[in-house]
Every structure is written in C-alpha cells, then in structure tokens.
ZAPAFI-463932 format. One record per residue (C-alpha): residue number from 1; residue in three letters; x, y, z. Coordinates in steps of 0.2 Angstrom, whole numbers, plus 5000, padded with zeros to 4 digits. Layout:
BEGIN
<nr NUM	rest ALA	u X	v Y	w Z>
...
This chain:
BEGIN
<nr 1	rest UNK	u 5000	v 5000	w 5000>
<nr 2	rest UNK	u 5019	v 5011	w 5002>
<nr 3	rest UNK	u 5015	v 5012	w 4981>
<nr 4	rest UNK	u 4999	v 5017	w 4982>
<nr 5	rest UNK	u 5001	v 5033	w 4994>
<nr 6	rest UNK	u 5017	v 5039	w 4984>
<nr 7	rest UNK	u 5004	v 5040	w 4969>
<nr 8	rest UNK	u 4992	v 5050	w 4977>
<nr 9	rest UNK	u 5006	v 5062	w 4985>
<nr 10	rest UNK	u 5013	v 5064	w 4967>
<nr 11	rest UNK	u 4998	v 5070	w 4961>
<nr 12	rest UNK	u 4993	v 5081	w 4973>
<nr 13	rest UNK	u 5000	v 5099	w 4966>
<nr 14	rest UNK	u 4997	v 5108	w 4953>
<nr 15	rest UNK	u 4978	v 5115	w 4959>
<nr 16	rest UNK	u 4981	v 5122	w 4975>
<nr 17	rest UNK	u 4972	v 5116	w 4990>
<nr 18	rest UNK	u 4962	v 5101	w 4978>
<nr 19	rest UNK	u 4968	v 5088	w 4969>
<nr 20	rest UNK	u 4957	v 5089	w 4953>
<nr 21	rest UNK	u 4953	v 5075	w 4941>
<nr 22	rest UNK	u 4942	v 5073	w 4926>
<nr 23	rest UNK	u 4931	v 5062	w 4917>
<nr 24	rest UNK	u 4935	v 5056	w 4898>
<nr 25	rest UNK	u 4919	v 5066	w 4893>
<nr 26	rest UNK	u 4927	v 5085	w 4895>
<nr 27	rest UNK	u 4936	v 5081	w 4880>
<nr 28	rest UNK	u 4920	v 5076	w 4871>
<nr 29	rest UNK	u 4921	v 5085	w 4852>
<nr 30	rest UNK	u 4941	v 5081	w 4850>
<nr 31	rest UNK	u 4948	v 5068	w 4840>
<nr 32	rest UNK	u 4959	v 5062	w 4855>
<nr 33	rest UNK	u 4965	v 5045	w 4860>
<nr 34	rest UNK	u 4967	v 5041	w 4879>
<nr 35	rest UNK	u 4986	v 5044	w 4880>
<nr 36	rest UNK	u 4980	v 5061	w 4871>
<nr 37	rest UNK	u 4968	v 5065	w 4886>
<nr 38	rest UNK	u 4980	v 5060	w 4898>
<nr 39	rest UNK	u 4995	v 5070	w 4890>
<nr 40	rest UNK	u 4984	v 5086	w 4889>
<nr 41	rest UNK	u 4979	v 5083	w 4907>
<nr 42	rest UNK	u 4995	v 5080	w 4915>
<nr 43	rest UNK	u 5000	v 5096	w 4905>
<nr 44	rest UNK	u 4986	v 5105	w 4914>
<nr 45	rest UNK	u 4990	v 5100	w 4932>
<nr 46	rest UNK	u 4976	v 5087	w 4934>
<nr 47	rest UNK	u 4980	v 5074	w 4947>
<nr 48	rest UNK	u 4970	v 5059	w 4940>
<nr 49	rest UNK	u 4955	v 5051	w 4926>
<nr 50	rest UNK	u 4939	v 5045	w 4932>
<nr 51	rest UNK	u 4929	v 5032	w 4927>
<nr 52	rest UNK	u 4941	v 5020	w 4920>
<nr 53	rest UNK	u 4948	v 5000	w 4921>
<nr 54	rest UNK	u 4963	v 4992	w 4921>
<nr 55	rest UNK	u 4965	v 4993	w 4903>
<nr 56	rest UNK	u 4968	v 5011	w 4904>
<nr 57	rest UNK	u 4981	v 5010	w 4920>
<nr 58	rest UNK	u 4996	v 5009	w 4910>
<nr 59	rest UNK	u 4993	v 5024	w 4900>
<nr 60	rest UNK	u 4988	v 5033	w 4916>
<nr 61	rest UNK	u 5003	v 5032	w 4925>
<nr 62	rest UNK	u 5014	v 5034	w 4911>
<nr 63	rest UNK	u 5006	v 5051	w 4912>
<nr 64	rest UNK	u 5010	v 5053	w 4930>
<nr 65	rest UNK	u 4991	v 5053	w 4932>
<nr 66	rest UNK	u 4980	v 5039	w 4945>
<nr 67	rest UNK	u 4964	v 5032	w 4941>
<nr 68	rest UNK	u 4955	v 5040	w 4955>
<nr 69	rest UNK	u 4937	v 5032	w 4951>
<nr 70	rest UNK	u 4938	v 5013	w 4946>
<nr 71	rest UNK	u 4919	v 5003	w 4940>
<nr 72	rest UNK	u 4914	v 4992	w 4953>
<nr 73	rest UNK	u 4900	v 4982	w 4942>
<nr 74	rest UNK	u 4885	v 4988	w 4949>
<nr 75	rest UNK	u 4873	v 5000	w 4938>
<nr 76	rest UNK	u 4862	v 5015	w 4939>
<nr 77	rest UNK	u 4848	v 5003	w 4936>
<nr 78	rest UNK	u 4854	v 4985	w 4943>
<nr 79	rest UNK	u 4862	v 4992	w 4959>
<nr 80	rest UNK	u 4865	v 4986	w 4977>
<nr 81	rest UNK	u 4849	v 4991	w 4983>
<nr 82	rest UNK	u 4841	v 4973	w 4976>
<nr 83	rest UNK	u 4847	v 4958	w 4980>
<nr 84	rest UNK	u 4844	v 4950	w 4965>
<nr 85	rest UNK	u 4858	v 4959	w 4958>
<nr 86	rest UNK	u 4871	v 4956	w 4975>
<nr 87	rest UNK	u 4879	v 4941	w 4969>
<nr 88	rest UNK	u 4885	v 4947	w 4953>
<nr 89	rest UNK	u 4889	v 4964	w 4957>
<nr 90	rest UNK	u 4899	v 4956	w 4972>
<nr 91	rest UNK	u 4911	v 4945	w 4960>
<nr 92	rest UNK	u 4916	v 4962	w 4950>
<nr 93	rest UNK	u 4918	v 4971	w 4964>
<nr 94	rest UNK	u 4927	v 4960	w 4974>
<nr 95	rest UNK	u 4939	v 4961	w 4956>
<nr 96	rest UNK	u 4937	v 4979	w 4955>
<nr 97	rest UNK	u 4944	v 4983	w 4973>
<nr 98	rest UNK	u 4960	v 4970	w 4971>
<nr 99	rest UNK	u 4963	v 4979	w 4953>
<nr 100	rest UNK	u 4962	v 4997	w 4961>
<nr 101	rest UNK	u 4969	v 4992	w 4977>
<nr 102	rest UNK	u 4987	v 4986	w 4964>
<nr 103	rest UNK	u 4987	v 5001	w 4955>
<nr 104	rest UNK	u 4985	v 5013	w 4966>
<nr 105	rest UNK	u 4967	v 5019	w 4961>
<nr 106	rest UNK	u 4959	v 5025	w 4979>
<nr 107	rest UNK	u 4942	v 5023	w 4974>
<nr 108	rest UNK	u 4927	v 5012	w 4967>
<nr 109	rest UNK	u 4910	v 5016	w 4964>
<nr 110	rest UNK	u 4895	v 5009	w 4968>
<nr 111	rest UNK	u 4877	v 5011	w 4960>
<nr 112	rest UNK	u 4863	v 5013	w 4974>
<nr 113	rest UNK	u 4851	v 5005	w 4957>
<nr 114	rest UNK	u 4832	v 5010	w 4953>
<nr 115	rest UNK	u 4819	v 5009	w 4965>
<nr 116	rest UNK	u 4806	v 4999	w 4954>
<nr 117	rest UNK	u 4792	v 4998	w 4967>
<nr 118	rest UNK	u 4803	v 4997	w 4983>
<nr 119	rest UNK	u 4803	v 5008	w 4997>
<nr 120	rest UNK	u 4818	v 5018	w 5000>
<nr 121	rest UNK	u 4820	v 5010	w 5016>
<nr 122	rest UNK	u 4819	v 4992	w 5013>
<nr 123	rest UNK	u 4832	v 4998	w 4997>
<nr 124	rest UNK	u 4844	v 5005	w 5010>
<nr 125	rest UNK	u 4843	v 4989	w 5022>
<nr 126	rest UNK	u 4849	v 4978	w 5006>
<nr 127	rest UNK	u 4862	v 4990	w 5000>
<nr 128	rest UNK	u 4868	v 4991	w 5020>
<nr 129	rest UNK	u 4867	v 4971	w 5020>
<nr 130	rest UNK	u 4879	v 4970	w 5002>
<nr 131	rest UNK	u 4891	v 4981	w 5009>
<nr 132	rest UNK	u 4894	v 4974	w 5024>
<nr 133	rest UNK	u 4898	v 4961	w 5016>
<nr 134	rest UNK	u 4915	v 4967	w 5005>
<nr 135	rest UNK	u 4918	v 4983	w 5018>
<nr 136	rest UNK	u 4931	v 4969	w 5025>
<nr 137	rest UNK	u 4940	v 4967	w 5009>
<nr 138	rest UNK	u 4939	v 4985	w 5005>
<nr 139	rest UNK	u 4945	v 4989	w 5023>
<nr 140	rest UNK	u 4959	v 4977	w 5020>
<nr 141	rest UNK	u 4965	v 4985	w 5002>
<nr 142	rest UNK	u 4962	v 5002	w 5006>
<nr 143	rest UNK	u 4951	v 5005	w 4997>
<nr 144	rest UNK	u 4935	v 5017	w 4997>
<nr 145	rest UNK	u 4917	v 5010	w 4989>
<nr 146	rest UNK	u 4910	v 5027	w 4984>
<nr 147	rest UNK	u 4891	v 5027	w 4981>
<nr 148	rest UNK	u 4887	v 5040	w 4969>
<nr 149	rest UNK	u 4872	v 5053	w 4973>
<nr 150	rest UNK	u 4864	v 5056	w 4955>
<nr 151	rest UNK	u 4847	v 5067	w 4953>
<nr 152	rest UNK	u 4830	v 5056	w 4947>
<nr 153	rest UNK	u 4821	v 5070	w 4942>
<nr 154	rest UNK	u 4832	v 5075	w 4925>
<nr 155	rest UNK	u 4844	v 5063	w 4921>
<nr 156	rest UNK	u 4841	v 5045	w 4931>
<nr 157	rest UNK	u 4822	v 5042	w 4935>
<nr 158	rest UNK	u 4819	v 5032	w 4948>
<nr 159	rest UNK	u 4836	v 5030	w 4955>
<nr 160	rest UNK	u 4837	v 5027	w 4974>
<nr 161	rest UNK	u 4852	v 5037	w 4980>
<nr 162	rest UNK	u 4846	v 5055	w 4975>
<nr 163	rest UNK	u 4847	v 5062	w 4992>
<nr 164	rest UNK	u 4862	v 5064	w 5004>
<nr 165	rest UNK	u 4850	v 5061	w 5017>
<nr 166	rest UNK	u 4849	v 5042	w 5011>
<nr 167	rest UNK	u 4867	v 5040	w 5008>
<nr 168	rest UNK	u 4872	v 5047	w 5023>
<nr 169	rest UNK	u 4860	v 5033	w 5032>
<nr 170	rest UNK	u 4868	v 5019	w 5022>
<nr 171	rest UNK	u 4887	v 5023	w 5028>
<nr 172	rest UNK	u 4883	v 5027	w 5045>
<nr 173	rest UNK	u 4876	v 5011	w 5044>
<nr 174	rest UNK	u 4887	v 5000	w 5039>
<nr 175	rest UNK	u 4901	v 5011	w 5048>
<nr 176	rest UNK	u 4918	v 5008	w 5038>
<nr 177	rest UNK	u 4930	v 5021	w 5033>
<nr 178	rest UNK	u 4930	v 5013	w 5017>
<nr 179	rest UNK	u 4912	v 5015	w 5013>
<nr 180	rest UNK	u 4906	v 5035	w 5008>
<nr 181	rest UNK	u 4899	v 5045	w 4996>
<nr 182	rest UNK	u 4903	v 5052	w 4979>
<nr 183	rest UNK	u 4894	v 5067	w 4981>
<nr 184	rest UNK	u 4890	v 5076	w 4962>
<nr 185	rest UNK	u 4889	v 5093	w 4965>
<nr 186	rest UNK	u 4878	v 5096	w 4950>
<nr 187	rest UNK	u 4867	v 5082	w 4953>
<nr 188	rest UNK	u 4863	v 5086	w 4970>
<nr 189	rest UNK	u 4860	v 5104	w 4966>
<nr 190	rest UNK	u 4845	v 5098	w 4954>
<nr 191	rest UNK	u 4837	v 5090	w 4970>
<nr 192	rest UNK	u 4841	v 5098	w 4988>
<nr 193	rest UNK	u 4852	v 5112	w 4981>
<nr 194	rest UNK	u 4862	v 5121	w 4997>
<nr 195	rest UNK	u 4878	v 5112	w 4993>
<nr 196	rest UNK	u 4890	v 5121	w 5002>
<nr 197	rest UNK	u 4879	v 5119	w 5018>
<nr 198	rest UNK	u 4876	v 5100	w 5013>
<nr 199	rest UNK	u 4895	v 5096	w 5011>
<nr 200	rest UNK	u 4901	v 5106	w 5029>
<nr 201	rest UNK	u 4888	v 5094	w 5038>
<nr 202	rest UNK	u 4894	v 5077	w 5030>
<nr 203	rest UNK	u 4910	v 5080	w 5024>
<nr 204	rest UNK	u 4917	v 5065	w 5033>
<nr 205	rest UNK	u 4903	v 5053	w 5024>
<nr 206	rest UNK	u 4910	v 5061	w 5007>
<nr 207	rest UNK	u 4925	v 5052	w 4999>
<nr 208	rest UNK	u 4923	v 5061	w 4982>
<nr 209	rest UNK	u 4915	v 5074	w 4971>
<nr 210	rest UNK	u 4910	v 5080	w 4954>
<nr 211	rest UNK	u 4908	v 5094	w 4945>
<nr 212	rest UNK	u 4897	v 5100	w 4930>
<nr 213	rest UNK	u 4889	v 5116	w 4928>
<nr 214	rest UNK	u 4867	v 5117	w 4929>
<nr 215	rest UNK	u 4857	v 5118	w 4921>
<nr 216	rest UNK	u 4863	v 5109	w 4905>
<nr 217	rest UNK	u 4879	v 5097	w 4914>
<nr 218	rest UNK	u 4889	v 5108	w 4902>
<nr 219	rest UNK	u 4905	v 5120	w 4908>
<nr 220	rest UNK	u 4901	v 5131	w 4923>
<nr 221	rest UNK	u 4901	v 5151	w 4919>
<nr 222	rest UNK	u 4892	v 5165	w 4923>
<nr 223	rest UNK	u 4874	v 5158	w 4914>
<nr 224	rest UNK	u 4875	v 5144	w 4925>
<nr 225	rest UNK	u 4866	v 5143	w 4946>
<nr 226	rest UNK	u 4883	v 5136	w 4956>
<nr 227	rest UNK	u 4896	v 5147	w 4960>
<nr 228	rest UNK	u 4911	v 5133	w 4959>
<nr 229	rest UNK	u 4924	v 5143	w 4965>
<nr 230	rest UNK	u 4916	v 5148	w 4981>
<nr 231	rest UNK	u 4910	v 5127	w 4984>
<nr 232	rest UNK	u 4928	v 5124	w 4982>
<nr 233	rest UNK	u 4934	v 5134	w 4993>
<nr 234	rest UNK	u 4923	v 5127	w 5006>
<nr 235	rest UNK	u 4928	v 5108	w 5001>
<nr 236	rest UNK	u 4945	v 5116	w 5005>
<nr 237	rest UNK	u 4941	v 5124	w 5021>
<nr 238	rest UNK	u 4934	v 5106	w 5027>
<nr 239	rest UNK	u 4951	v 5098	w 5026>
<nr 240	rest UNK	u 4944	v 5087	w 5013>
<nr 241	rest UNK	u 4961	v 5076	w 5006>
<nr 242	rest UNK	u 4951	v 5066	w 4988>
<nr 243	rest UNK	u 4949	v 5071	w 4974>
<nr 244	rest UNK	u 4937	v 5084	w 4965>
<nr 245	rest UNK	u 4934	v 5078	w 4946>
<nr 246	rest UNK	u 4928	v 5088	w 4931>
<nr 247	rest UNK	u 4913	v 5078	w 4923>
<nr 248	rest UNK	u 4904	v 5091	w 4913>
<nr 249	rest UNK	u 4900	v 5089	w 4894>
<nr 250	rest UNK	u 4909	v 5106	w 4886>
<nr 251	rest UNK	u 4899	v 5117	w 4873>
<nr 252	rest UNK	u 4914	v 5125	w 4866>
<nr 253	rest UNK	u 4935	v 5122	w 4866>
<nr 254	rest UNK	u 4936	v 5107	w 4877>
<nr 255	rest UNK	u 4955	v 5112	w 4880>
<nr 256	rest UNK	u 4952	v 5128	w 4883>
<nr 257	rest UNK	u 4936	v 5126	w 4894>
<nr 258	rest UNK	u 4946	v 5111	w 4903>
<nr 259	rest UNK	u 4962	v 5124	w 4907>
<nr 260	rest UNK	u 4946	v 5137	w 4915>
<nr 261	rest UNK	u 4936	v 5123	w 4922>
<nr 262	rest UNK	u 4953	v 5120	w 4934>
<nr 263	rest UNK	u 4959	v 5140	w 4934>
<nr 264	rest UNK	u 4939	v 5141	w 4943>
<nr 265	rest UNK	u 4941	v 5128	w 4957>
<nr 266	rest UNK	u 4960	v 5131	w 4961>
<nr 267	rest UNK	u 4958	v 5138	w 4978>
C-alpha cells in the first residue's frame, strides 16, 4: 500500500488546495485518443481520470496521472439496493477493489440501482446488507466504495440514491472508513440544492466529488446557478484530502474550457 500513497502524493500539486481530476467526457468533440487525454491533462495539472479500468492503468501512469474512480460492476439501474443483483455485482467488485487496490486507484464506485416499486427503506437495508459484506475486503486493500448521489428528476428516473440524506444513512450504517459518498455537485444541486451547507455537515461521509455546471451538465460560467469557486473553497476549508473531478460535457474548446474549468476551482 507504500505504492499506492506515493501516487496519490505525486499527484497532489498543481491546483492548489484540491487535487482535481476529470472524466474522459470534457474532452467530448476532439479527435483524442486516451494517451492524448492524459497528455493534455497532466500538461494542465490534473492529478488523476475518472471512470476507467485496468485497461487504461498503464497509459495513466505513464502520464503521471491515478485512476481515482475505478467501475465496481453495479449500475444506475441493477444496483446494490436489490438483492437480485448482489451476487454478481459482488464478484466484479470484489475484482474491482483487488485491481484498484494494485494500482493505486483510491476509489470504486457503487450504484445505489432504481427503485422499481421498493421503498427507500427496505432499498437501504439491502444496500447496507451488500456492503457489509466486501467493507472487510475494501478495509483490507484500502480501498474506498463510493456510492454515487445522481438526481431522478432529470437525468436518472427512479434511481434510489438521489438524496444525501439516504446516503448518509447507508454509511453510518454499515460504519467503515472505506464506505462514503461520491457526492455530484451538479446532481445534487438539481434535488436539495444548498451544497455548500450540505457538504460542511457530511463531509466526513463524502470520499469524492464532481463537478458540471446546471442547468445543462455543460462548463460552469456566469449563465449557470453554482458558484464553483466559492463550493471549492469550502471543500477546502473542510480539510477534505480526495479528489474533485471535472465531469461536465463542454459546449465549446474542450482544451480551453478544461484549462478554465481547473483556473475556477484552484483555491
């Protein structure tokens, strides 16, 4: 695990007081390969790529880059709040951790699922059930599940974890330091909004954030609702040591808007 903390202290400078990463889609528009993106990214002080397997590892650190957000298996409809779903989505995960855990990725992410007809409670009790069942393994390879928060009102219909409120439940719950949040600025703006309050108050249930301008999940400027810089700075303020990565769609320049994306949450 030596290996897996000198990455993340490589990465850390470059954007002040955050360590920023992206998603392949701010690229979206560019004929670019992935050692393009990674080229243009390390060039641009970003830390790490979100979002990717162990096919893209060794192009990543080639870059100097970590793959902050590894897939875990489970899915924004076939997620961990059905058992139906738990002994599949166990296998990959269980794969997904050991493979993160090697290269030094510090996080997986997890997939609450869709409602279909159940109760948000009785979806909670199963995804608290599925993950104390791997928190052991993730405990032991230091490595952080991350259930991602994602609005069902625009983009996801029906998904569960559209609150903090319910995610913040789940890890108190299964109470492991490798079980939080991957909190998505933009989609939790769509559904409670008061994201700088939000974050102070759970920080330590929150392993992970990302960013996209509203409305439209585009750039963020002066037409859009969140003030990014000020919401970083108050990420900053907490302490908070992960990773904030850019997971917008740009309208315009994907280079140039990627450079003022980072310039805006440098605090």
């Amino acid at each position: 695990m030596a290996g897996a903390s000198s990455l993340l202290r490589a990465a850390s400078g470059g954007t002040g007081r955050l360590k920023q990463g992206i998603c392949r889609g701010v690229f979206r528009g560019m004929k670019i390969d992935l050692d393009g993106m990674c080229r243009e990214a390390a060039r641009l002080g970003v830390a790490g790529m979100d979002l990717v397997g162990p096919d893209t590892f060794a192009t990543l650190k080639k870059h100097g880059l970590v793959p902050t957000m590894v897939p875990g298996g489970s899915g924004i409809k076939q997620g961990i709040n059905n058992p139906q779903y738990h002994a599949d989505i166990d296998r990959k995960m269980r794969d997904a951790i050991r493979a993160a855990a090697a290269a030094g990725a510090p996080n997986v992410i997890v997939l609450a699922g869709d409602r279909a007809g159940m109760s948000d409670a009785e979806g909670a009790d199963h995804a608290v059930a599925f993950l104390n069942g791997i928190k052991a393994l993730a405990e032991e390879q230091q490595v952080t599940l991350c259930i991602e928060l994602l609005n069902s009102k625009v983009n996801h219909p029906g998904y569960m974890a559209d609150h903090t409120a319910w995610g913040v439940d789940v890890c108190k719950r299964v109470n492991s330091p490798r079980v939080k949040l991957l909190y998505d600025i933009y989609h939790m703006q769509i559904m409670e909004g008061d994201v700088i309050r939000t974050l102070r108050d759970n920080i330590q249930y929150i392993a992970h954030f990302h960013t996209a301008g509203n409305p439209g999940r585009h750039e963020f400027d002066d037409t859009q609702e969140l003030n990014y810089p000020a919401i970083c700075r108050a990420i900053a303020d907490t302490g908070f040591e992960g990773f904030l990565s850019h997971e917008y769609t740009p309208t315009r320049d994907p280079l140039g808007t990627l450079e003022k994306m980072i310039r805006l949450c440098t605090v």
